[in-house]
Backbone as CSV, one residue per row, in Angstrom:
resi,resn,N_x,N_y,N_z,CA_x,CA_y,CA_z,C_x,C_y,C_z
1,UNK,19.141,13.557,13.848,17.690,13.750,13.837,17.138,13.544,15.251
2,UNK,16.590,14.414,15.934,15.688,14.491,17.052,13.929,13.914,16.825
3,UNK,14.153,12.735,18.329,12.211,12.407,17.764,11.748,13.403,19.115
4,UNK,10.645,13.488,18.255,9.970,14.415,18.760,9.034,13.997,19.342
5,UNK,8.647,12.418,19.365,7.505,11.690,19.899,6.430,11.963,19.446
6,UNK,5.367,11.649,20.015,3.990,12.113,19.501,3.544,13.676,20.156
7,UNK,2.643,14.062,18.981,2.776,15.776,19.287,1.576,15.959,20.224
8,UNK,2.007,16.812,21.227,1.153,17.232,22.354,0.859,18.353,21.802
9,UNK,1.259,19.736,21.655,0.580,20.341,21.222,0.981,21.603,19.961
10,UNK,-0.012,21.350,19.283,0.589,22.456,18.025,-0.289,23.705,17.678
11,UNK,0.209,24.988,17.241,-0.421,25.517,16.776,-1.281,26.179,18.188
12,UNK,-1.031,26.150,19.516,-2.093,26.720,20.561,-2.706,25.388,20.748
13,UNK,-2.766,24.563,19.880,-4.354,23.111,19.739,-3.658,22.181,20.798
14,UNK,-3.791,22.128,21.821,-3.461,20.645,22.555,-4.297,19.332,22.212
15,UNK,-3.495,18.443,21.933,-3.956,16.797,21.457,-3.991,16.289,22.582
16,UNK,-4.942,15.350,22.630,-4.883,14.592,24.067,-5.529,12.973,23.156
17,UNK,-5.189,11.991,24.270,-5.509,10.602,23.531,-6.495,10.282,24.172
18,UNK,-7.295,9.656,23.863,-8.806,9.083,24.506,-9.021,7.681,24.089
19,UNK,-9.996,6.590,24.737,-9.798,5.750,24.142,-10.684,5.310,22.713
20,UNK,-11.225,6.862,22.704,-12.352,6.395,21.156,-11.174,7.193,20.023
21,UNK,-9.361,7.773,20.111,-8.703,7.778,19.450,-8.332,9.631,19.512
22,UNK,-8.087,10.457,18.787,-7.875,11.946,19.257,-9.041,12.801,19.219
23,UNK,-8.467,14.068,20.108,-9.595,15.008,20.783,-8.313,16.355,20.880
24,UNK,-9.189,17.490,20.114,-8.527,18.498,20.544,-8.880,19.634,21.472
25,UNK,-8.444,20.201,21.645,-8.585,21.276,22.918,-7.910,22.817,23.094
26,UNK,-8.489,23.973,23.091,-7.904,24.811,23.388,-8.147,25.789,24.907
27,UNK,-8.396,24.621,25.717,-9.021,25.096,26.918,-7.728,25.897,27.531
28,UNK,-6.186,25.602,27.379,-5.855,25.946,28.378,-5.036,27.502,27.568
29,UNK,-5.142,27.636,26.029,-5.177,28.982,25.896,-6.193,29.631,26.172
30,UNK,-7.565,29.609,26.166,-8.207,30.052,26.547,-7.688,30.793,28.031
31,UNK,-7.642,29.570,28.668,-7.274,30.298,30.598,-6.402,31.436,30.199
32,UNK,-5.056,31.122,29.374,-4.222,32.192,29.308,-4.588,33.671,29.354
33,UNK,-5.631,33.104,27.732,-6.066,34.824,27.841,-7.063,35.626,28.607
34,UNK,-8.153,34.545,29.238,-8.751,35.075,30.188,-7.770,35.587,31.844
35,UNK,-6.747,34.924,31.887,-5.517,35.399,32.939,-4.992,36.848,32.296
36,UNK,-4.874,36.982,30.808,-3.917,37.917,30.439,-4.859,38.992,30.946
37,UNK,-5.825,38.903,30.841,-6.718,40.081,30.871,-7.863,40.537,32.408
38,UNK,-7.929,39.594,33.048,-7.759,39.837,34.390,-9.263,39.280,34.515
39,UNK,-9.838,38.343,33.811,-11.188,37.499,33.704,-11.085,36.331,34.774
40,UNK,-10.163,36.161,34.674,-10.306,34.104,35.432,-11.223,34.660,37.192
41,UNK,-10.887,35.553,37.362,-11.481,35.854,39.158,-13.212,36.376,39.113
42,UNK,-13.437,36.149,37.338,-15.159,36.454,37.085,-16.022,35.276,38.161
43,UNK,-17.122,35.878,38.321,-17.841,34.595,38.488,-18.958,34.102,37.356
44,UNK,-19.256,32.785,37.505,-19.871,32.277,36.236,-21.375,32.541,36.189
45,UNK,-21.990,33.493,35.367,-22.994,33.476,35.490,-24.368,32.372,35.736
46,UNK,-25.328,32.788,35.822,-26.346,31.377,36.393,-27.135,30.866,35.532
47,UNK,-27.199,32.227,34.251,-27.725,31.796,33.286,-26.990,32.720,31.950
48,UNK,-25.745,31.604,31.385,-24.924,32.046,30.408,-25.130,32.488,29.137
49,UNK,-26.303,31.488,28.921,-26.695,31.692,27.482,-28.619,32.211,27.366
50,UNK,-28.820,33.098,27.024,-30.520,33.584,26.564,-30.890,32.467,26.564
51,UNK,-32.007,32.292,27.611,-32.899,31.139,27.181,-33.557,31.335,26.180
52,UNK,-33.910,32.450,25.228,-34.832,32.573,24.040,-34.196,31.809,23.513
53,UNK,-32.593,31.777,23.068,-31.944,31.492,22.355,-32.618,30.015,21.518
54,UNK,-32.761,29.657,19.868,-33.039,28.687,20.001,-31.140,27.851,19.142
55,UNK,-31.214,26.577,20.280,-29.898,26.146,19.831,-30.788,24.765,18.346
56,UNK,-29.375,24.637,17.491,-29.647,23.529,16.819,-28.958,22.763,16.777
57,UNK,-29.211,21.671,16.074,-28.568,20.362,16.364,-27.163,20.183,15.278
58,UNK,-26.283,20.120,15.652,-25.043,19.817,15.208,-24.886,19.051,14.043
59,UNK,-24.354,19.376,12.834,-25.161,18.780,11.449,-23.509,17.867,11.337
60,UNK,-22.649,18.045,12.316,-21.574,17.847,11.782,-21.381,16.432,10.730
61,UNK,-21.970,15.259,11.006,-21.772,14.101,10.591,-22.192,14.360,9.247
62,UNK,-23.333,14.742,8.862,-23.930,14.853,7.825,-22.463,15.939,6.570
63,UNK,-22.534,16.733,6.991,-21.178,17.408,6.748,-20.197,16.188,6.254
64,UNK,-19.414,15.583,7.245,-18.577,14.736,6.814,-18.947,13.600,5.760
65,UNK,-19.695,13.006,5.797,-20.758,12.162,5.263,-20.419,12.868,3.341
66,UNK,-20.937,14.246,3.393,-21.005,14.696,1.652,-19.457,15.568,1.218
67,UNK,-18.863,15.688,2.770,-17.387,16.023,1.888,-16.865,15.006,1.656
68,UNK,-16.846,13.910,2.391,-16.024,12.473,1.694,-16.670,12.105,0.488
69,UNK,-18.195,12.303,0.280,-18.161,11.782,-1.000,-17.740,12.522,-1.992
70,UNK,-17.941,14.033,-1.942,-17.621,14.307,-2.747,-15.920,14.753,-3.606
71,UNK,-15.127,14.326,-2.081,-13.513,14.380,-2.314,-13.632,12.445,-3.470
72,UNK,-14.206,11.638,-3.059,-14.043,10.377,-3.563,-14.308,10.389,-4.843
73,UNK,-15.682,11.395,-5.246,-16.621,11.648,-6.426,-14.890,12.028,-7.830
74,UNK,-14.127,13.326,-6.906,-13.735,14.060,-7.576,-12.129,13.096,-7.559
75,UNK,-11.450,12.483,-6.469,-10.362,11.654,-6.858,-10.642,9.971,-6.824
76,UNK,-9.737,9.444,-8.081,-10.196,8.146,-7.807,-9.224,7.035,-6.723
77,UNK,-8.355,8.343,-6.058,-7.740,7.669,-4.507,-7.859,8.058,-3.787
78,UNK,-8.777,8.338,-3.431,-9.942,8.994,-2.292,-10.604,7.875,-2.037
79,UNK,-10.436,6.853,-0.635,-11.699,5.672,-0.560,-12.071,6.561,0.310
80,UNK,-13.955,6.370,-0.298,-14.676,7.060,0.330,-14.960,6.845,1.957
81,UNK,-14.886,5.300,2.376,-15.043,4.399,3.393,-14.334,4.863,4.321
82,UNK,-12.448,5.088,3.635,-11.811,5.641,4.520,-11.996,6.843,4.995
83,UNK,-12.469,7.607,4.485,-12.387,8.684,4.574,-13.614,9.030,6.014
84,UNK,-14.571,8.204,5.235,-15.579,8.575,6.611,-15.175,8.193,8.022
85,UNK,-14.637,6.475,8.093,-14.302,6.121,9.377,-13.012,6.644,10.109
86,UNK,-12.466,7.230,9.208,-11.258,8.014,9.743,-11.756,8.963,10.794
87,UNK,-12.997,10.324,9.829,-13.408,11.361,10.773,-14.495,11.221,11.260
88,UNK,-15.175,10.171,11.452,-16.316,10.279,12.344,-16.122,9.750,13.511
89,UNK,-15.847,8.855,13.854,-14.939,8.347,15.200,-14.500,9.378,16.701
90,UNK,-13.940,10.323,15.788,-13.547,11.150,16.744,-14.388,12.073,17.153
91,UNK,-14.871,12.401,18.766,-15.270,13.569,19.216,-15.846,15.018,18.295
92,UNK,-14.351,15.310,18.123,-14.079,16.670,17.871,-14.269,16.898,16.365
93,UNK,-15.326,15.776,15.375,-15.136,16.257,14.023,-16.519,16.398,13.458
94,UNK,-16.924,16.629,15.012,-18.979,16.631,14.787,-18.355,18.212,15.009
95,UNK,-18.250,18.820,13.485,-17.938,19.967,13.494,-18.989,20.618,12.768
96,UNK,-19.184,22.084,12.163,-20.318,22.874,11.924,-19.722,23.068,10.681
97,UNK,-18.134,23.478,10.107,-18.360,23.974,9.071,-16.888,23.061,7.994
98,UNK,-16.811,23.304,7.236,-16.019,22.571,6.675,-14.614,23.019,6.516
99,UNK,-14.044,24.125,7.218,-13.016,24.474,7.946,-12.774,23.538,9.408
100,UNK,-13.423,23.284,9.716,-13.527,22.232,11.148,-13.158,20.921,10.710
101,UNK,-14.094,20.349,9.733,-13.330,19.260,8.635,-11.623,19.424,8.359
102,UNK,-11.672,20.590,7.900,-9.918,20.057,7.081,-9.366,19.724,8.544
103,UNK,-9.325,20.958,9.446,-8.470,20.969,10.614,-7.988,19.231,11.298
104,UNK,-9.505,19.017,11.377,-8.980,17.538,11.907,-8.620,16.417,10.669
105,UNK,-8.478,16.595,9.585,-7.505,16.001,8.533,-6.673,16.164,8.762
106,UNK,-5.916,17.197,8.958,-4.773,17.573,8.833,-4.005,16.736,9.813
107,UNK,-4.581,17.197,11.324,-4.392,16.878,12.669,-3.754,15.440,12.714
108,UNK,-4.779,14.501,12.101,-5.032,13.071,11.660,-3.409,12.418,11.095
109,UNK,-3.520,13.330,9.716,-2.056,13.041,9.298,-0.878,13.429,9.774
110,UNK,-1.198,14.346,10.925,0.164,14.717,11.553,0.494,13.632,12.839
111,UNK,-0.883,13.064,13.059,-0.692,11.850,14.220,-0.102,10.908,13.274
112,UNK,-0.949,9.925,12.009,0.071,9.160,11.227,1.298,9.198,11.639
113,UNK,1.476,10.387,10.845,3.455,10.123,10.377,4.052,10.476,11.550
114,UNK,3.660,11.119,12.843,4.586,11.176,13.935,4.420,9.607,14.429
115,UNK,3.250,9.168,14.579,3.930,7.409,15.119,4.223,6.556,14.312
116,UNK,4.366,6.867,13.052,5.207,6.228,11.925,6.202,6.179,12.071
117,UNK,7.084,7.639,12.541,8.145,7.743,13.195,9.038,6.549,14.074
118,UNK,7.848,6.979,15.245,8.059,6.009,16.073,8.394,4.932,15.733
119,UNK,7.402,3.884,14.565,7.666,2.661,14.378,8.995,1.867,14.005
120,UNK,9.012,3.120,13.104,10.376,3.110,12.059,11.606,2.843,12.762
121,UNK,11.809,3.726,13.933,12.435,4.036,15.097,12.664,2.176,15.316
122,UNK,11.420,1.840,16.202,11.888,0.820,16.610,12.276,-0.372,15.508
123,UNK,11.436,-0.523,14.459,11.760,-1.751,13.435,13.646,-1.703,13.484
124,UNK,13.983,-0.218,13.394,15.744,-0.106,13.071,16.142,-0.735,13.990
125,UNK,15.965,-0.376,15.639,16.895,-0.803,16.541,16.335,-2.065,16.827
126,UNK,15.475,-3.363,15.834,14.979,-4.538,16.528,16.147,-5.561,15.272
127,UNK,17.216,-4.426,14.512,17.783,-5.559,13.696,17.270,-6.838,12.962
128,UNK,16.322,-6.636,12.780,15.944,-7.899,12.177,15.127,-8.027,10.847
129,UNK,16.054,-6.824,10.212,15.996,-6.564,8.613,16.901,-6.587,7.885
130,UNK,17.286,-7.092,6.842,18.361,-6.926,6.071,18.547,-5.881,5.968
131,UNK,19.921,-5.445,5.520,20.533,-4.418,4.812,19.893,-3.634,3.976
132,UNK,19.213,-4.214,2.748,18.245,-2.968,2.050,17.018,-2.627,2.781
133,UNK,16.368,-3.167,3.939,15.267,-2.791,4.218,15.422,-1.913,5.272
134,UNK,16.930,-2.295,5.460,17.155,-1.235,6.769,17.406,0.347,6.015
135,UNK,18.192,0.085,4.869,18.197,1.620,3.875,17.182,1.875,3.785
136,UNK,16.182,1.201,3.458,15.029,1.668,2.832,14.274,2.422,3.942
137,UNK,14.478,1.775,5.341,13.398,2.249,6.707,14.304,3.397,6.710
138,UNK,15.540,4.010,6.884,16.423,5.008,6.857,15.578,6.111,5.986
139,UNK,15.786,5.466,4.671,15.167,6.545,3.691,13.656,7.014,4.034
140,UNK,12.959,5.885,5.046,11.568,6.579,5.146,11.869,7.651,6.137
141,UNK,12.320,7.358,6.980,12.514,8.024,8.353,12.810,9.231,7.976
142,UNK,13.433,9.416,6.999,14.251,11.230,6.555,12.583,11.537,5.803
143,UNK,12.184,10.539,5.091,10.900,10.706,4.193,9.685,11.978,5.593
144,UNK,9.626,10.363,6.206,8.573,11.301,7.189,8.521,12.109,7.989
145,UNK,10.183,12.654,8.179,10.708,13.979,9.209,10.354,15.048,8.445
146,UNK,10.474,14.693,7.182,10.445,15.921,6.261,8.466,16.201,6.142
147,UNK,7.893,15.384,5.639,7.199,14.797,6.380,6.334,15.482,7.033
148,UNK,6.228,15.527,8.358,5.836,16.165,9.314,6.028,17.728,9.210
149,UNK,7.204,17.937,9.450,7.072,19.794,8.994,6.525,20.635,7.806
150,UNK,6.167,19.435,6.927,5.559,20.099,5.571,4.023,20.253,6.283
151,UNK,3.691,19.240,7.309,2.396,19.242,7.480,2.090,20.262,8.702
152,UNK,3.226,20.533,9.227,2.719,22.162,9.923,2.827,22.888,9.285
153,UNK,3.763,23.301,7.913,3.739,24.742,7.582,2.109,24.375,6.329
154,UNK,1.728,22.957,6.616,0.928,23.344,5.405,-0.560,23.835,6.521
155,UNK,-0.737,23.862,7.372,-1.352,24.152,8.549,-1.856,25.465,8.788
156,UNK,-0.427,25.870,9.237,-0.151,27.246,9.445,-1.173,27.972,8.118
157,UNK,-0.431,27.348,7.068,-0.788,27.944,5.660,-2.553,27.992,5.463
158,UNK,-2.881,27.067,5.803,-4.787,26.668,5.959,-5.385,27.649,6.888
159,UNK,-4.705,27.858,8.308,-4.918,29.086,9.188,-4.753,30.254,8.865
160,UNK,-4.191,30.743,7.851,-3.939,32.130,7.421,-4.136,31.941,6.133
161,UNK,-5.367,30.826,5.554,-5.805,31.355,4.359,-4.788,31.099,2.900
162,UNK,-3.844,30.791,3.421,-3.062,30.740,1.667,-3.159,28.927,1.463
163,UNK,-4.597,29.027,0.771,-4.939,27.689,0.461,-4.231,26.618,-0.721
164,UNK,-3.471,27.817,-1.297,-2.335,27.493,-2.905,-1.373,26.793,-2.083
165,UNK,-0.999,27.808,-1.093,0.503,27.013,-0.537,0.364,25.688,0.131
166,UNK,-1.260,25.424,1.100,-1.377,24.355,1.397,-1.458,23.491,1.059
167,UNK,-2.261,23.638,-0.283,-2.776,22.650,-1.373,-0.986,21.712,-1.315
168,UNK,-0.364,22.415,-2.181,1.298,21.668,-2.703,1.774,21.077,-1.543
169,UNK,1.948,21.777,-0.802,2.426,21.223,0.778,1.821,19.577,0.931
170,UNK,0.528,19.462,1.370,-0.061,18.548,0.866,0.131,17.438,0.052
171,UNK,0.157,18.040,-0.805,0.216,16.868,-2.480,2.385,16.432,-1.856
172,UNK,2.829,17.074,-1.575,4.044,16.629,-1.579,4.334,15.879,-0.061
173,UNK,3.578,15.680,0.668,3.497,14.996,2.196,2.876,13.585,1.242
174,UNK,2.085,13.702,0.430,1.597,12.373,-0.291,2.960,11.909,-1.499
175,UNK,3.370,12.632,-1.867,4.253,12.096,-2.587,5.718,11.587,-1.797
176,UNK,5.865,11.622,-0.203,6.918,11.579,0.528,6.631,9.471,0.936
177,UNK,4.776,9.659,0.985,4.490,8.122,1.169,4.440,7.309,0.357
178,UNK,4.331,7.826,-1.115,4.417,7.226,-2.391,6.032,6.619,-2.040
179,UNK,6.806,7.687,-2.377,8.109,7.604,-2.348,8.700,6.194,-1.193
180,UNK,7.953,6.557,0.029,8.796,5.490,0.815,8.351,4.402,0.648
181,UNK,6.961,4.290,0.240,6.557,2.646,-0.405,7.286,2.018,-1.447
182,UNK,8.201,3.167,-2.346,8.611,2.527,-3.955,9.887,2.211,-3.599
183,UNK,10.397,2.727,-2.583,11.616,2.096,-2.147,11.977,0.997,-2.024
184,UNK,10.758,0.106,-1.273,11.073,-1.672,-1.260,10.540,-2.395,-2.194
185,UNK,10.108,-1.631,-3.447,10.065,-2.169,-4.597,11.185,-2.519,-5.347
186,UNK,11.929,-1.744,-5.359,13.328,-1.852,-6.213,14.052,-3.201,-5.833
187,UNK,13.943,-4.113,-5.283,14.834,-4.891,-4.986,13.401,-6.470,-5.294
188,UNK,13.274,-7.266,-5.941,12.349,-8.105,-6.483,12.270,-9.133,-5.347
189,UNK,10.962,-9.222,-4.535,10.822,-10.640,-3.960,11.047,-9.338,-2.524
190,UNK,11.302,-7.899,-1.938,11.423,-7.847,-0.871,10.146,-7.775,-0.219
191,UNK,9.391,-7.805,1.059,8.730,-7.563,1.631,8.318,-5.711,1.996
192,UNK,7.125,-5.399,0.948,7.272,-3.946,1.433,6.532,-3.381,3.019
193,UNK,7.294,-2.623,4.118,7.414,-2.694,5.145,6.508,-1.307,4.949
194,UNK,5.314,-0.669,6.176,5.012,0.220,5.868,4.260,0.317,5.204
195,UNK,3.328,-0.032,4.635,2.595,-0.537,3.382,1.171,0.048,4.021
196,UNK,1.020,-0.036,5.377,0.122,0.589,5.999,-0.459,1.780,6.329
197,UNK,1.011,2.290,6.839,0.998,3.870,6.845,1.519,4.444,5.992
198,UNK,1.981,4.123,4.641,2.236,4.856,3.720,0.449,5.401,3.143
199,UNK,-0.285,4.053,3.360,-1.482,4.176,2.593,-2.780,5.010,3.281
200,UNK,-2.287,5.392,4.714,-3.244,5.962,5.427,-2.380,7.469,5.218
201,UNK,-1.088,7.388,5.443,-0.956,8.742,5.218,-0.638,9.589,3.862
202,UNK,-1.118,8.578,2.974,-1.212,9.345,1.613,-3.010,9.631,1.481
203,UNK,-3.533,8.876,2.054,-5.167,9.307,2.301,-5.428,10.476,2.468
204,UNK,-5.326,10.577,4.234,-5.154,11.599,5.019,-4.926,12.552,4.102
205,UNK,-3.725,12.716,3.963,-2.917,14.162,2.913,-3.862,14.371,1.719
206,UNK,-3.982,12.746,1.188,-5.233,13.520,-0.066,-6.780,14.440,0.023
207,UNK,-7.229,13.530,1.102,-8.663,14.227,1.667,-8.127,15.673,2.168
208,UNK,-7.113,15.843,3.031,-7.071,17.046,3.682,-6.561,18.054,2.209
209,UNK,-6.127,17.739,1.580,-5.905,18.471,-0.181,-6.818,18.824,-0.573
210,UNK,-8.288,17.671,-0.695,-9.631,18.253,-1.331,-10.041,19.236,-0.491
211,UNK,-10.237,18.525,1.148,-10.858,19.573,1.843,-10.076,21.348,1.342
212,UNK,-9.350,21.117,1.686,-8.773,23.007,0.996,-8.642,23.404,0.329
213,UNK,-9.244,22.649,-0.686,-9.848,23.246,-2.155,-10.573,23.336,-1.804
214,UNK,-11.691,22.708,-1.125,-13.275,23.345,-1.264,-13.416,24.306,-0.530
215,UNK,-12.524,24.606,0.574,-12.653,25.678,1.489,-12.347,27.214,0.731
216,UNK,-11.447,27.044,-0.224,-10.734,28.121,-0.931,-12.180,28.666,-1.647
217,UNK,-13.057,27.778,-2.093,-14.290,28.114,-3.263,-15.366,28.802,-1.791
218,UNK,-14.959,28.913,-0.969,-16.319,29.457,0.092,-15.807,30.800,0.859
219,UNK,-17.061,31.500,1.246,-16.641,32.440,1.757,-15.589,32.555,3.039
220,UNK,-14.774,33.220,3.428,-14.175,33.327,4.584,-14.648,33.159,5.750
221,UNK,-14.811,31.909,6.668,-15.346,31.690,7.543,-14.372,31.463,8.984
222,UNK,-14.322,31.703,10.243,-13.445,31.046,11.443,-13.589,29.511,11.500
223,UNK,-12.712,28.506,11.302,-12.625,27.506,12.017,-13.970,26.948,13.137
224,UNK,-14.650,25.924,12.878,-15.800,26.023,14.070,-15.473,24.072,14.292
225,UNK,-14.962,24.136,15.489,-14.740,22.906,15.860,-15.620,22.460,17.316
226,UNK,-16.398,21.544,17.610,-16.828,21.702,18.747,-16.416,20.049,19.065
227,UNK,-16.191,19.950,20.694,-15.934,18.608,20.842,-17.614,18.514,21.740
């Protein structure tokens, strides 16, 4: 098994770390295609946007605010609490439409379980677990490799609309954290390890599940993410 560390960039989306937590970016495809096409040597106009224009104010919070309740309304492991302080925090989730929402769910749980990874990683090589807990961190580690690639193709799947395939994808990235939590159950009196990020990244996966159901019930809209 290859670590892959924490993901820089997926999907075109570059992740970058900040200290109020993640921020995404597609500035530097952008350059690409303004290079592919022979734009970057433009000069910037002086006045880009119609001043008639009237701009409005970014509803994004409010947005997040009634999809968490209403993912919480509709599951009863949905904390609503979590759900909000998860996506409001970040920059990039004062978004416009509720395609902008899932995206950074998703994003969220793909940060989880890649430094879950990590952790796992080190708890093994710090020896200082017994024998079943070391199976058990083993068994997560295959848990959350698997894991992780369910949560790009369930991605991919949200980007091109096949909201069925994402949905399962999903529900089974939550059943991978179920799974690695019930592992250090089996043995009476062990300490269950992980207990943390099993529970954030069965969240994550659940909210980002509702979110693409509700997206599936709305018209076809682009992604609108603004940082």
């Amino acid at each position: 098994m290859k670590d892959l560390r924490v993901a820089d960039v997926i999907l075109g989306i570059r992740i970058h770390g900040t200290p109020q937590g993640l921020a995404l970016s597609q500035s530097h495809y952008i350059e690409k295609v303004l290079d592919k096409f022979k734009y970057l040597e433009f000069g910037i106009s002086k006045t880009p946007l119609d001043v008639s224009f009237s701009l409005q104010k970014n509803d994004g919070e409010n947005l997040i605010n009634s999809t968490c309740k209403e993912c919480s309304d509709k599951s009863a492991d949905i904390n609503y609490n979590f759900c909000v302080t998860s996506l409001q925090p970040i920059p990039v989730t004062h978004v416009t439409n509720l395609q902008g929402v899932g995206i950074v769910a998703m994003e969220l749980a793909l940060a989880n379980a890649t430094n879950t990874i990590s952790t796992i990683e080190h708890m093994l090589s710090s020896k200082e677990f017994d024998p079943f807990a070391i199976d058990c961190l083993k068994d997560c580690l295959e848990l959350y490799a698997d894991a992780i690639a369910m949560l790009v193709d369930a991605f991919t799947a949200f980007l091109s609309e096949h909201f069925d395939i994402a949905i399962v994808l999903m529900r089974t990235v939550m059943d991978a954290a179920s799974t690695c939590g019930e592992g250090f159950t089996e043995k009476k009196g062990e300490l269950i390890l992980l207990a943390k990020e099993n529970y954030n990244l069965f969240q994550l996966s659940d909210i980002s599940s509702c979110i693409i159901k509700q997206v599936s019930f709305v018209p076809s809209q682009p992604p609108n993410v603004s940082s």
